[in-house]
C-alpha positions as CSV (number, residue, x, y, z in Angstrom):
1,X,64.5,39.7,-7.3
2,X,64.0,43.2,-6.3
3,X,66.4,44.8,-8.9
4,X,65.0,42.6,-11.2
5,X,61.5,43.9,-10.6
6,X,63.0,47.2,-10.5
7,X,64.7,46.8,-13.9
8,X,61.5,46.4,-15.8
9,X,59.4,49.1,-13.6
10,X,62.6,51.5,-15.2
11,X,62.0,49.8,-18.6
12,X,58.4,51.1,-18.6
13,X,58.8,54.4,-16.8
14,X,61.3,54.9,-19.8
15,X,58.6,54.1,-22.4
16,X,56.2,56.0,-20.7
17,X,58.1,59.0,-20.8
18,X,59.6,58.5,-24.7
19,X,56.0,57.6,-26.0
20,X,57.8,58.0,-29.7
21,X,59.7,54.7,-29.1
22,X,56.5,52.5,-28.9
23,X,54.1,51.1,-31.8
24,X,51.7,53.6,-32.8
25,X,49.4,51.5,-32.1
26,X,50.3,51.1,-28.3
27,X,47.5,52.6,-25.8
28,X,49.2,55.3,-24.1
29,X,47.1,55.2,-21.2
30,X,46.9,51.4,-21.0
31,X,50.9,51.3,-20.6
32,X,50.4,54.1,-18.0
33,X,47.5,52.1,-16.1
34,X,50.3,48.8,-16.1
35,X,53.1,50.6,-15.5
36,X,51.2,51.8,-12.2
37,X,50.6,48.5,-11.0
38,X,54.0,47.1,-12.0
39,X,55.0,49.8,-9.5
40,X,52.5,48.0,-7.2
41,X,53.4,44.7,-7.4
42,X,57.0,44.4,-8.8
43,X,59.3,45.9,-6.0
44,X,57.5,46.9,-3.2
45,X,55.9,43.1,-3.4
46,X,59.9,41.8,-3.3
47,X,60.8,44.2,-0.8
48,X,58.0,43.2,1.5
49,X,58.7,39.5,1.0
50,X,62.5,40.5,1.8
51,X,61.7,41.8,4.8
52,X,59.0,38.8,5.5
53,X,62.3,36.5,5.5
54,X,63.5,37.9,8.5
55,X,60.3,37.2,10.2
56,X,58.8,33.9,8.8
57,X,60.9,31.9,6.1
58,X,57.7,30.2,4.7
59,X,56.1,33.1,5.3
60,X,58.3,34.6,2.7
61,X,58.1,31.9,0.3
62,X,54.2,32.1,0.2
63,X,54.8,36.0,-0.7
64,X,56.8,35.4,-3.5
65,X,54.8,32.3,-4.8
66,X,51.8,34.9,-5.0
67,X,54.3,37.5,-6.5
68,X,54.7,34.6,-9.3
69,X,51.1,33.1,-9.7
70,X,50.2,37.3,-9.8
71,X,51.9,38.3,-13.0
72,X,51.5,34.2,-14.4
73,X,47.7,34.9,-14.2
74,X,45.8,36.8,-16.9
75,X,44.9,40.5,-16.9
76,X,43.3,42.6,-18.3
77,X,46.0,44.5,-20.0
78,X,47.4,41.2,-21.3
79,X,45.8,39.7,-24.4
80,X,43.6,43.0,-25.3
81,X,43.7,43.4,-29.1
82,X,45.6,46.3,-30.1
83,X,42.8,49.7,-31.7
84,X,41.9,49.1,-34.5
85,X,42.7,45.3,-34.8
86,X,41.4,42.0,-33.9
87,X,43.0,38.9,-32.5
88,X,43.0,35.9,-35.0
């Protein structure tokens, strides 16, 4: 789980960085402001709930059920319409 959440913090460091492979469209410092707490939330969450397993095994599934129900819920990154546009 933790390379996995790794994986897609690399995915949007790598966007972040190449700005002229997304949509021009895209909010540059919108990606920035997710990418920050995908940094937050994605590994360091699964690393803590890793080393929570040693300590607690439920203790360890609660942390990754929150991990889950975290990026399940809405933000408000997800669902904004994009400049310029609106949502039909």
């Amino acid at each position: 789980m933790f390379l996995m959440a790794l994986g897609f913090v690399l995915v949007r460091w790598h966007l972040h960085r190449h700005p002229d492979l997304l949509h021009e469209d895209v909010d540059r410092a919108a990606l920035h402001t997710a990418t920050t707490y995908s940094i937050a939330m994605g590994p360091i969450a699964y690393a803590i709930g890793a080393g929570l397993a040693w300590v607690s095994q439920i203790g360890a599934f609660v942390c990754y059920g929150a991990i889950a129900l975290y990026f399940l819920l809405p933000h408000s990154m997800r669902g904004a319409p994009l400049s310029g546009r609106t949502r039909p």
